[in-house]
DSSP file (Angstrom, degrees, kcal/mol; ACC not computed):
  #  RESIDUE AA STRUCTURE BP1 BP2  ACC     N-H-->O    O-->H-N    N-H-->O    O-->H-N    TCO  KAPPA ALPHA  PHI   PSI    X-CA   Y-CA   Z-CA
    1    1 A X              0   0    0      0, 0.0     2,-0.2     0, 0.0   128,-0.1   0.000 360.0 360.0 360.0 149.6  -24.3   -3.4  -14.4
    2    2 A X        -     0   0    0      1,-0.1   111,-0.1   109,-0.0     2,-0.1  -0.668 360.0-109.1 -98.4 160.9  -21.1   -1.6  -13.6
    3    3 A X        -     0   0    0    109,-0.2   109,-0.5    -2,-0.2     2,-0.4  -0.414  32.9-115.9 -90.0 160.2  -18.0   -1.7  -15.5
    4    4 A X  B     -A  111   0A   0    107,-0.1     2,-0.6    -2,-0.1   107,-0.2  -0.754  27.5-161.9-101.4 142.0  -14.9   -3.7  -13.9
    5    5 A X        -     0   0    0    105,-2.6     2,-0.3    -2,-0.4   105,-0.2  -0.768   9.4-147.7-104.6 136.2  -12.0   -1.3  -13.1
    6    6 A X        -     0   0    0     -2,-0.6   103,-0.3   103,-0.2     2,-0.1  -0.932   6.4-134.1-103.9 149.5   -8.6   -3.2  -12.6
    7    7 A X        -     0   0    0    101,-1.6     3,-0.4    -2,-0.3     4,-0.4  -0.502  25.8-122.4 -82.2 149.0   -5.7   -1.9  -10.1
    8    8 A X  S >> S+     0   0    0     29,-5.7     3,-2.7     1,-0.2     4,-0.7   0.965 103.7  67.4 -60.1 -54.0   -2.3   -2.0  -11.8
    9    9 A X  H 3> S+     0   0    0     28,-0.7     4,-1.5    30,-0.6    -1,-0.2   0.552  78.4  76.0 -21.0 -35.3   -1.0   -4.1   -9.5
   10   10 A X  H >> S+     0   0    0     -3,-0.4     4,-1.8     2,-0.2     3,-0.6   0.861  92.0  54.4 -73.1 -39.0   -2.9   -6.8  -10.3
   11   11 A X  H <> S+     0   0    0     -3,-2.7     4,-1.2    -4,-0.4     5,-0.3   0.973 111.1  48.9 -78.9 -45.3   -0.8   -7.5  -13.6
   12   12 A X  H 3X S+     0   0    0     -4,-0.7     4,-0.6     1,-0.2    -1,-0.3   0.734 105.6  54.3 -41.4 -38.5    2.0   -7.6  -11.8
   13   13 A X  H <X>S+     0   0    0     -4,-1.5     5,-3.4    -3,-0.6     4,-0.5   0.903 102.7  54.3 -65.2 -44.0    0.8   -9.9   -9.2
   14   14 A X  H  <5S+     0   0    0     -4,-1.8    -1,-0.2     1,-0.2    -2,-0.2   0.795 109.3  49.9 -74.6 -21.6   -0.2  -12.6  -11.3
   15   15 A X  H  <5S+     0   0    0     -4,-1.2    -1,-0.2    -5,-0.3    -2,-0.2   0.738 110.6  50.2 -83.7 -24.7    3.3  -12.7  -13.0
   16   16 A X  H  <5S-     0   0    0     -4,-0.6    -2,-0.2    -5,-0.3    -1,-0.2   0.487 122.9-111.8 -97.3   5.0    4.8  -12.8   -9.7
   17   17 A X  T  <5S+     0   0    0     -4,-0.5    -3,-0.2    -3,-0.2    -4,-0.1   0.725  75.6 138.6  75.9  18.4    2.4  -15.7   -8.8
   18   18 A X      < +     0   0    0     -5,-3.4    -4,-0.2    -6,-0.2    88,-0.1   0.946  65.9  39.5 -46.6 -57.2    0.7  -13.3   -6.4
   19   19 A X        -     0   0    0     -6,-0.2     2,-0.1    -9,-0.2    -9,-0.0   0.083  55.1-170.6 -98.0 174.9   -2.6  -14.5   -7.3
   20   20 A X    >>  -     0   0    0      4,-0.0     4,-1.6     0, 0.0     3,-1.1  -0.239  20.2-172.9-178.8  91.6   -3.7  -18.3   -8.1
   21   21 A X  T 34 S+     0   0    0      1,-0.3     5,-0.1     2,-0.1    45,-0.1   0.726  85.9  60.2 -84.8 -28.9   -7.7  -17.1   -9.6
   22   22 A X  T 34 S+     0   0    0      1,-0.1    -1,-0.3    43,-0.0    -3,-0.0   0.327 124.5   8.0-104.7  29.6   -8.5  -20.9   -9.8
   23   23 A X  T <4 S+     0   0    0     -3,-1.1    -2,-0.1     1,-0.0    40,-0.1   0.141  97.3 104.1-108.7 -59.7   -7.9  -21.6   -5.2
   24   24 A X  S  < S-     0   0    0     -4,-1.6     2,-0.6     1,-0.1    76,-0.1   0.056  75.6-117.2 -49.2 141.7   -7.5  -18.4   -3.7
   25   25 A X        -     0   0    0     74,-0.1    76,-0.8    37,-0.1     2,-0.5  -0.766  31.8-165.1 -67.1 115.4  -10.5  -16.9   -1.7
   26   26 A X        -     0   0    0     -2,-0.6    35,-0.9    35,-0.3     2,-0.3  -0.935   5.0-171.0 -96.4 119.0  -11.8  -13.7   -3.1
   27   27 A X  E     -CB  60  98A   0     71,-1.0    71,-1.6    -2,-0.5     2,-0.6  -0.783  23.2-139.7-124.1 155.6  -14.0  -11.4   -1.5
   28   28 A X  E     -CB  59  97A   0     31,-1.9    31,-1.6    -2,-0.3     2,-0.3  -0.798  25.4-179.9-104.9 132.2  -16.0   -8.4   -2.4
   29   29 A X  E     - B   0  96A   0     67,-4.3    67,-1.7    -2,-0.6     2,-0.1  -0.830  22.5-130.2-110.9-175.3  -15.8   -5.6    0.6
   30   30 A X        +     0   0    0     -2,-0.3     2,-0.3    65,-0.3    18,-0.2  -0.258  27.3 179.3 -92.5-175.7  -17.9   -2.1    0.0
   31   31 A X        -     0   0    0     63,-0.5    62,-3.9    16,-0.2    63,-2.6  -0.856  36.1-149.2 166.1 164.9  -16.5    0.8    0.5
   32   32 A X  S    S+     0   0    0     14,-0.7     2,-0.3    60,-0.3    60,-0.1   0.033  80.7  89.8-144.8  -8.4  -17.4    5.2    0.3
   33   33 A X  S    S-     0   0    0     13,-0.5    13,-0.2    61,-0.1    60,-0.0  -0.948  89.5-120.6-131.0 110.3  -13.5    6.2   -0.7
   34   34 A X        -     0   0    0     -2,-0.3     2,-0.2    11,-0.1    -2,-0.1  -0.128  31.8-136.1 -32.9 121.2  -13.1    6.2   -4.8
   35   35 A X        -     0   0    0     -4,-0.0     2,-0.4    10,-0.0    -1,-0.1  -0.600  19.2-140.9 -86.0 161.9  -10.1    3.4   -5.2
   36   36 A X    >   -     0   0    0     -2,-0.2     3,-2.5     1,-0.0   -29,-0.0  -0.996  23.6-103.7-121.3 134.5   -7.7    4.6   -7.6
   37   37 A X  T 3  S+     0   0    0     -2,-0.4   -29,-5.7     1,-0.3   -28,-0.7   0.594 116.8  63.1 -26.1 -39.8   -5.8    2.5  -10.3
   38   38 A X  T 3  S+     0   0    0    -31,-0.1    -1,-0.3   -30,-0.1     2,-0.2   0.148  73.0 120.7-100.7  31.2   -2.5    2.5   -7.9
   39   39 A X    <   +     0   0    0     -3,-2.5   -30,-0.6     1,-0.1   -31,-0.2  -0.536  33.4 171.9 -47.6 131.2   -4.1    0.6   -5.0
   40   40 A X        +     0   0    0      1,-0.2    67,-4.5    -2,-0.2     2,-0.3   0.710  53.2  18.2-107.7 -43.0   -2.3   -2.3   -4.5
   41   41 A X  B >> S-E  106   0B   0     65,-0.2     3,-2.7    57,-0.1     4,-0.5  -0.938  79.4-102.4-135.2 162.8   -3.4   -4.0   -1.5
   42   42 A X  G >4 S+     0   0    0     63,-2.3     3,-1.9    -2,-0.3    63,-0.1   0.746 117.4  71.4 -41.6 -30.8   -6.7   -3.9    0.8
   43   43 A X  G 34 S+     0   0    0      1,-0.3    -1,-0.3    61,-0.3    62,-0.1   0.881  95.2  57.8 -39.7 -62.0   -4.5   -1.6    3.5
   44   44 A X  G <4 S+     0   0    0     -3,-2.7    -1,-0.3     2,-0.1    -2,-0.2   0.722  93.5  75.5 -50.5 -44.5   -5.0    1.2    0.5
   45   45 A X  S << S-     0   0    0     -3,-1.9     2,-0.6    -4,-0.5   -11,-0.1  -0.313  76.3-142.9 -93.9 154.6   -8.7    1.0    0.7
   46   46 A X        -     0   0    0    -13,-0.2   -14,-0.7    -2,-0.1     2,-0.6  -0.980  37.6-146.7-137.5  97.3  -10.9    3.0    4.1
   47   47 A X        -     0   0    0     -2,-0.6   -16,-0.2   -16,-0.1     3,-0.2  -0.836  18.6-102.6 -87.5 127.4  -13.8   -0.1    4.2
   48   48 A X        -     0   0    0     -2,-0.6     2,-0.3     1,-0.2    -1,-0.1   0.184  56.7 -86.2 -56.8 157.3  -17.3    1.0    5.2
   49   49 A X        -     0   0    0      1,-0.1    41,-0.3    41,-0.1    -1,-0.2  -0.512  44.9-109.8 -74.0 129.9  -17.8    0.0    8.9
   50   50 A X        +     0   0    0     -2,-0.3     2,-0.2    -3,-0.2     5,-0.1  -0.046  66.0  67.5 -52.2 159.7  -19.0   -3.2    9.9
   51   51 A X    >   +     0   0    0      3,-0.2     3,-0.5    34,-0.0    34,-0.1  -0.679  59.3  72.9 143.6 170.7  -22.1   -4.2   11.4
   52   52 A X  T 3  S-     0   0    0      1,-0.3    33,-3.7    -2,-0.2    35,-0.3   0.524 130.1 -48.0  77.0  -8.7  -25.9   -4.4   10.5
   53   53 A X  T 3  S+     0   0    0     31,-0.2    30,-0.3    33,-0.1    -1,-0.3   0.800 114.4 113.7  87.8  55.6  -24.8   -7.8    8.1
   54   54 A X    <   -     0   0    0     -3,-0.5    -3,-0.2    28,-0.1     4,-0.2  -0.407  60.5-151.6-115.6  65.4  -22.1   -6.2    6.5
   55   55 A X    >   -     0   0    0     -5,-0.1     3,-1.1     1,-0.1     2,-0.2   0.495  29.3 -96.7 -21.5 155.7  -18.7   -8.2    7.8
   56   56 A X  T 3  S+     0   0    0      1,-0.2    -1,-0.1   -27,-0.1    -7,-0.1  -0.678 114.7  22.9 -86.2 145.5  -15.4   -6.7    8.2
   57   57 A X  T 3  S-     0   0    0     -2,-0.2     2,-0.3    -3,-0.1    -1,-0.2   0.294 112.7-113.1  58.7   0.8  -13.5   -7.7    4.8
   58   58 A X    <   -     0   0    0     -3,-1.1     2,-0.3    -4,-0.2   -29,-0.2  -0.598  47.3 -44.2 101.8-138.5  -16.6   -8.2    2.9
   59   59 A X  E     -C   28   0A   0    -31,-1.6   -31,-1.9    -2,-0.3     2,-1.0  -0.952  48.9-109.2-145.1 117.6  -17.9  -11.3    1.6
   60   60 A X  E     -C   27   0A   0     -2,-0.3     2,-0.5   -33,-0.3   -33,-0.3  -0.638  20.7-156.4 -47.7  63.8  -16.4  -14.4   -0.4
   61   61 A X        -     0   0    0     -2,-1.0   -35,-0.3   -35,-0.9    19,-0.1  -0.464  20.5-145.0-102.3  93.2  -17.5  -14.6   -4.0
   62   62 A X        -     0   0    0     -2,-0.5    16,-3.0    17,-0.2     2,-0.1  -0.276  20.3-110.4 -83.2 161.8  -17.0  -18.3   -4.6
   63   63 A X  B     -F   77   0C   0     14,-0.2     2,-0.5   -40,-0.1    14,-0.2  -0.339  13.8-142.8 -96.2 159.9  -15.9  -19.1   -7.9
   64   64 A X        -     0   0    0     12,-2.1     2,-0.2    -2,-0.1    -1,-0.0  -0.873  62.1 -69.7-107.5 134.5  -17.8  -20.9  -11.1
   65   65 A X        -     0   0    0     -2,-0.5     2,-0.3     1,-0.1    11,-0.1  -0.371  58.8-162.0 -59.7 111.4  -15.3  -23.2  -13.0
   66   66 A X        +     0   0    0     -2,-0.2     2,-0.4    10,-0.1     7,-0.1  -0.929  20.4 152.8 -73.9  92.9  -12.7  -21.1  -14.9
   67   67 A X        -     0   0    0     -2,-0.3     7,-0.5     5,-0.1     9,-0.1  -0.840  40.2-109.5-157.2 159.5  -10.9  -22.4  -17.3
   68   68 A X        -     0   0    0     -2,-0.4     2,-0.3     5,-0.2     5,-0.2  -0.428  28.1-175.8-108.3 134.8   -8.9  -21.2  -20.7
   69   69 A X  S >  S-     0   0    0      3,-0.4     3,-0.9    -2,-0.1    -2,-0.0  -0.863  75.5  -4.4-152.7 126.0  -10.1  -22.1  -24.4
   70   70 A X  T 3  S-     0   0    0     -2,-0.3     3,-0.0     1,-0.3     0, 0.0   0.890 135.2 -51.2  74.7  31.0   -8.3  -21.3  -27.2
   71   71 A X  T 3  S+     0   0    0      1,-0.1     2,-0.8     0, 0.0    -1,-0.3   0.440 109.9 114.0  81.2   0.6   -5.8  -19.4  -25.2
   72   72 A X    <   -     0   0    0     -3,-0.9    -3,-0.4    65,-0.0    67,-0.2  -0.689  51.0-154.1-138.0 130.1   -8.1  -17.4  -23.3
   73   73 A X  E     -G  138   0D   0     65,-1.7    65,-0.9    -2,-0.8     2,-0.8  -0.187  12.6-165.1 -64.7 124.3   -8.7  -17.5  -19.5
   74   74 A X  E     -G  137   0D   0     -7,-0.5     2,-0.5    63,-0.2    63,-0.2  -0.921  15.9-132.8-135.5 112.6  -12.2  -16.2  -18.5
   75   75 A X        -     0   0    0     61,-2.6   -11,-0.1    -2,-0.8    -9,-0.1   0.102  19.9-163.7  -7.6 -16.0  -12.9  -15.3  -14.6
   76   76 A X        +     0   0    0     -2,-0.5   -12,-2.1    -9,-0.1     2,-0.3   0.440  10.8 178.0 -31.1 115.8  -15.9  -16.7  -13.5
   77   77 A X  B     -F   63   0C   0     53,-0.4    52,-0.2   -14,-0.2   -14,-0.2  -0.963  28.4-127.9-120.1 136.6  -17.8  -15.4   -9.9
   78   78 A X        -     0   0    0    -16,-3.0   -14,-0.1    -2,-0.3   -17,-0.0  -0.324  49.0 -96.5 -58.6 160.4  -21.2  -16.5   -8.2
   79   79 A X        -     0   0    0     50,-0.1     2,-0.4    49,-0.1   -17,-0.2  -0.141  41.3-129.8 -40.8 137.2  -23.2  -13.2   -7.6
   80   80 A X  E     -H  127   0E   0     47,-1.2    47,-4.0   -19,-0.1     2,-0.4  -0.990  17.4-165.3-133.1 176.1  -23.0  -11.6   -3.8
   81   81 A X  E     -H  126   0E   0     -2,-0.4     2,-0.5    45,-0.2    45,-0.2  -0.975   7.9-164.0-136.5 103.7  -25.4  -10.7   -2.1
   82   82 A X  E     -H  125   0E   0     43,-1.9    43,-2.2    -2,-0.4     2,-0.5  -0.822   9.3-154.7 -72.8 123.0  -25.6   -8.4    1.2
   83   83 A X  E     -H  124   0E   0     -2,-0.5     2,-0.7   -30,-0.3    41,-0.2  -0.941  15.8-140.3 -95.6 134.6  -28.7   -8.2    3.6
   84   84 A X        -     0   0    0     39,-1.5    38,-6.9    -2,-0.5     2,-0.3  -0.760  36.3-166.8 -58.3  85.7  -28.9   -5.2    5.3
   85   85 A X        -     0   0    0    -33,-3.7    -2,-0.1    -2,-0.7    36,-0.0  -0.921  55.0 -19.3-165.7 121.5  -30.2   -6.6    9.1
   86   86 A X  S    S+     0   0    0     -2,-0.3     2,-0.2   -33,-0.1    -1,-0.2  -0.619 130.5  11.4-125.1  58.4  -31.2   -5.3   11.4
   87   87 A X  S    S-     0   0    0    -35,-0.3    35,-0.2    32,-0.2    -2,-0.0  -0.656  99.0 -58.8-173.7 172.1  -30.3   -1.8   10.9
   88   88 A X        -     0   0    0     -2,-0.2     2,-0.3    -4,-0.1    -3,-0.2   0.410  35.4-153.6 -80.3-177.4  -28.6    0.2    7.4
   89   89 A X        -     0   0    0     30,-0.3    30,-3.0    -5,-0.1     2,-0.2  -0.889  52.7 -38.2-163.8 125.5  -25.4   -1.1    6.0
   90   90 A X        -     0   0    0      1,-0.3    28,-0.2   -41,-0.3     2,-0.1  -0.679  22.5-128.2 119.8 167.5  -23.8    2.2    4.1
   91   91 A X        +     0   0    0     26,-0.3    -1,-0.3    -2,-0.2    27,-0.3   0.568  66.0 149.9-101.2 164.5  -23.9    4.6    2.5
   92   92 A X  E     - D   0 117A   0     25,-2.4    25,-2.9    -3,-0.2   -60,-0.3  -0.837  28.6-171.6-146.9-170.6  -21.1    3.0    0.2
   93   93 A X  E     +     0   0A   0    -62,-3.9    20,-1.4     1,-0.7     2,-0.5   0.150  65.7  49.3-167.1  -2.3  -20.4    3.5   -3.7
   94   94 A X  E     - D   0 112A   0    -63,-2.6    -1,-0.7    18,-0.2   -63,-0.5  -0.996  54.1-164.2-147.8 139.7  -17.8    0.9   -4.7
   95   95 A X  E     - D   0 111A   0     16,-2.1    16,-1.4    -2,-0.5     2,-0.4  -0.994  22.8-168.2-114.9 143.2  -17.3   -2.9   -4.2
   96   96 A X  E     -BD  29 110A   0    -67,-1.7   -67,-4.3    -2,-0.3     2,-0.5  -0.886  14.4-129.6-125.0 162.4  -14.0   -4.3   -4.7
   97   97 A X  E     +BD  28 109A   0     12,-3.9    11,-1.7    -2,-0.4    12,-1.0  -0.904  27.6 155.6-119.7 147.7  -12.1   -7.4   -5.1
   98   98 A X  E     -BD  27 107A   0    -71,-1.6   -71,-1.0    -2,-0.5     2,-0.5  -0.922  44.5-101.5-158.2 159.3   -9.4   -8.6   -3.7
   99   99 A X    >   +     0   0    0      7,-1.7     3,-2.3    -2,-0.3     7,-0.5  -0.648  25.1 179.7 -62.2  47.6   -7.4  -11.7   -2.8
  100  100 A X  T 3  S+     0   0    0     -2,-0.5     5,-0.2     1,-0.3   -74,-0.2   0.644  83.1  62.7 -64.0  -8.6   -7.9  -12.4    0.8
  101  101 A X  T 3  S+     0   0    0    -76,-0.8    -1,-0.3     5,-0.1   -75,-0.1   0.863  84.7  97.3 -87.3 -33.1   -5.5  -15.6    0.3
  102  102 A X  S <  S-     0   0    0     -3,-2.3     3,-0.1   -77,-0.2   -83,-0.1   0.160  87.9-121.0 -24.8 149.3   -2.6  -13.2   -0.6
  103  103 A X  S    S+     0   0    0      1,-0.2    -1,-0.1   -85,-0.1    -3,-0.0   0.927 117.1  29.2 -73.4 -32.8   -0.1  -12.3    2.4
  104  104 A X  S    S-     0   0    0     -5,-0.0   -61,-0.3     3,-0.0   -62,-0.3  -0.132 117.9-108.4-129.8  35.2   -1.1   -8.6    1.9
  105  105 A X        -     0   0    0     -6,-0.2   -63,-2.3   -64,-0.2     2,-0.3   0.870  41.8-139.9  50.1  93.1   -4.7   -9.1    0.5
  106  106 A X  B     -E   41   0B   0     -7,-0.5    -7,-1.7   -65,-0.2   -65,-0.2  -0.659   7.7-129.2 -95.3 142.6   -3.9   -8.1   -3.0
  107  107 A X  E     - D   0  98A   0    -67,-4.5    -9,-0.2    -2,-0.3     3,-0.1  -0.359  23.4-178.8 -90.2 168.8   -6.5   -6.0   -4.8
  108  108 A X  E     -     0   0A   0    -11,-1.7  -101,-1.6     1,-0.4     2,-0.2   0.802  55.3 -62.1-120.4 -55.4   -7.9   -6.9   -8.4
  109  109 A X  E     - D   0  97A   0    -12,-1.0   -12,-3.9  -103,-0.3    -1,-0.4  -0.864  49.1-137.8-167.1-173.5  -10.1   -4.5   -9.3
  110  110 A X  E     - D   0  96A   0    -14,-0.2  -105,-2.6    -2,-0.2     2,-0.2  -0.909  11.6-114.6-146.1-174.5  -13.4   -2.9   -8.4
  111  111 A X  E     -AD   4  95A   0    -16,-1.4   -16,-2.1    -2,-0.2     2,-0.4  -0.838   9.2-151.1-112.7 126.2  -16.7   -1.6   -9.4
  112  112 A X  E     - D   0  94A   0   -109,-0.5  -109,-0.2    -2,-0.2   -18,-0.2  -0.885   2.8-167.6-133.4 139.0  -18.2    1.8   -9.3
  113  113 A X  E     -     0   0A   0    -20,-1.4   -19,-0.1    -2,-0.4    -1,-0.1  -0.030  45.8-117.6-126.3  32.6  -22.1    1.9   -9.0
  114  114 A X  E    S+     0   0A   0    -21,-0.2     2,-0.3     1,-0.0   -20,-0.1   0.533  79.8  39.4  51.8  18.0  -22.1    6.0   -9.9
  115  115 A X  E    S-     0   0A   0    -22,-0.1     2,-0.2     2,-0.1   -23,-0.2  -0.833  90.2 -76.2-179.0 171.2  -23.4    6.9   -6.8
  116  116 A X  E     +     0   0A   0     -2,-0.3     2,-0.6   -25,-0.1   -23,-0.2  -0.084  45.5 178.0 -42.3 119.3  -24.1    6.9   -3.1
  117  117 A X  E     - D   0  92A   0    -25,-2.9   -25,-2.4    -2,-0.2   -26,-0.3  -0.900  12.0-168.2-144.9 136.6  -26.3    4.0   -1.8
  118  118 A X        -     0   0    0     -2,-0.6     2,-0.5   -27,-0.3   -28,-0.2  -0.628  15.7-141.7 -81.2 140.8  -27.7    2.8    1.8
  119  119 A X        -     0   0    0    -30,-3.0   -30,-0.3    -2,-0.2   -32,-0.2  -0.906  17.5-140.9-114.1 101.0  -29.1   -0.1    2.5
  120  120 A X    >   -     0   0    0     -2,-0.5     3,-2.5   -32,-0.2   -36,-0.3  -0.155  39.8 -73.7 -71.3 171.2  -31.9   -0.2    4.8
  121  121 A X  T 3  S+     0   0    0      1,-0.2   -36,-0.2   -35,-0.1    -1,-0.1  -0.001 121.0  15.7 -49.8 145.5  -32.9   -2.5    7.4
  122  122 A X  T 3  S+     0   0    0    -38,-6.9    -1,-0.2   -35,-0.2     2,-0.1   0.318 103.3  87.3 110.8 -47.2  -34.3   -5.5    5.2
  123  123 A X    <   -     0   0    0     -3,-2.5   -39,-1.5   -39,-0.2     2,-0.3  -0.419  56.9-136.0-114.9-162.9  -33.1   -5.1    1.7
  124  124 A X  E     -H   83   0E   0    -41,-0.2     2,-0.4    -2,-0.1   -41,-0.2  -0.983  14.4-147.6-174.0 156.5  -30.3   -6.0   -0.1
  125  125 A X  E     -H   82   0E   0    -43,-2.2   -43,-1.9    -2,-0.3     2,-0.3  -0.998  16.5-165.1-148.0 123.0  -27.6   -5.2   -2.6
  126  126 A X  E     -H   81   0E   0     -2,-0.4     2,-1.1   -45,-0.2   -45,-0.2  -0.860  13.4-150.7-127.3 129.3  -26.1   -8.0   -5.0
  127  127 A X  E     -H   80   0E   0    -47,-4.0   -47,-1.2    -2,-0.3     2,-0.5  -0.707  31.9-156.0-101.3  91.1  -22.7   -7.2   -6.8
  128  128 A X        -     0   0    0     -2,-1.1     2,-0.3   -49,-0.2   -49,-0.1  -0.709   4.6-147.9 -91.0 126.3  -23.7   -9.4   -9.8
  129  129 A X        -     0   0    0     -2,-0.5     6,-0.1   -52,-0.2     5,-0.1  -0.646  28.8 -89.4-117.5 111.2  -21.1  -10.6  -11.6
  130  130 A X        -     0   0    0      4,-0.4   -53,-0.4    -2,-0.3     4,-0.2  -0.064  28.4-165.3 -25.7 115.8  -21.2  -11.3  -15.8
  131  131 A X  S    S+     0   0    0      2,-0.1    -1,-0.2   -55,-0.1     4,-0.1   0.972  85.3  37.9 -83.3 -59.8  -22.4  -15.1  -16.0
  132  132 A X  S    S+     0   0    0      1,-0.2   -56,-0.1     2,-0.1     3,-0.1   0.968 132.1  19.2 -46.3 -89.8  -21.0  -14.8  -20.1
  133  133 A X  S    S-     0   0    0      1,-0.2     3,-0.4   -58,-0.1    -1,-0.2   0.331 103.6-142.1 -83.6 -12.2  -18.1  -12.8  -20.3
  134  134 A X        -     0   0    0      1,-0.2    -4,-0.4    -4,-0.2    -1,-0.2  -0.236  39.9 -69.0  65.4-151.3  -16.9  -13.1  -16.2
  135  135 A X  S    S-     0   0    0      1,-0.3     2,-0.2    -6,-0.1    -1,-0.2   0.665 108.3  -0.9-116.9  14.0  -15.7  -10.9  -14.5
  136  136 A X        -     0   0    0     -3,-0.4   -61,-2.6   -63,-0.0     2,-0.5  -0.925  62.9-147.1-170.0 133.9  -12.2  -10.5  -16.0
  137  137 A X  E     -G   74   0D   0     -2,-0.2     2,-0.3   -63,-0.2   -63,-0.2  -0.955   2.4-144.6-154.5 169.4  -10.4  -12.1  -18.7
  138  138 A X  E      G   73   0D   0    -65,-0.9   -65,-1.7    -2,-0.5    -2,-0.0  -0.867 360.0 360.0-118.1  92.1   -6.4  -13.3  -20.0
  139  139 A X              0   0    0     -2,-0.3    -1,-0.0   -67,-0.2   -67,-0.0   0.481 360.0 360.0 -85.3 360.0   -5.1  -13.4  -23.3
């Protein structure tokens, strides 16, 4: 599994009430251009081209009930899953997350899968998300 990278921004957002982890829609897009730590919002990020059953702005990654014990807040995300139909999707190397409920799509962090990958017509590429530990958590 790949490790989750956070933008800086993010800390900020959530103090400025950018964020609301337990409404807001979040979606994972793909993407071919390394994000870097001082992304703030999706504008920052060059998203692999739609088509082929990849949508423009990714994908929704509805949430598993999150909630705080003992003062700390744990993330929880269903899996997603792209099919690749009925032609490639790619090549891409990062998925990220971001806030699509945000005015300016605010980013959260992403994921870096060490290398190029295509999807051909047919198969399918699942950004699976820590069931345990989530995908982020708030002490």
């Amino acid at each position: 599994m790949a490790a989750f990278n956070k933008f800086n921004a993010f800390v900020n957002d959530l103090a400025s009430k950018v964020h609301n982890l337990g409404a807001d829609t979040l979606k994972i897009m793909l993407t071919n251009t390394a994000p870097v730590a001082t992304n703030a919002v999706k504008a920052d990020i060059t998203e692999i081209t739609a088509g082929n059953g990849y949508t423009a702005g990714g994908t929704q990654a509805s949430q598993v009930p999150s909630a705080q014990s003992g003062g700390l807040y744990t993330l929880k995300l269903n899996s997603v899953t792209f099919t690749a139909t009925p032609g490639s999707i790619g090549p891409f190397r990062y998925a990220v997350l971001y806030n699509d409920t945000a005015a300016s799509d605010q980013l959260i962090g992403w994921y870096d899968y060490g290398t190029n990958l295509t999807l051909t017509s047919g198969n399918q590429f699942t950004v699976q998300f820590d069931a345990t530990n989530g995908v982020l958590t708030l002490t």
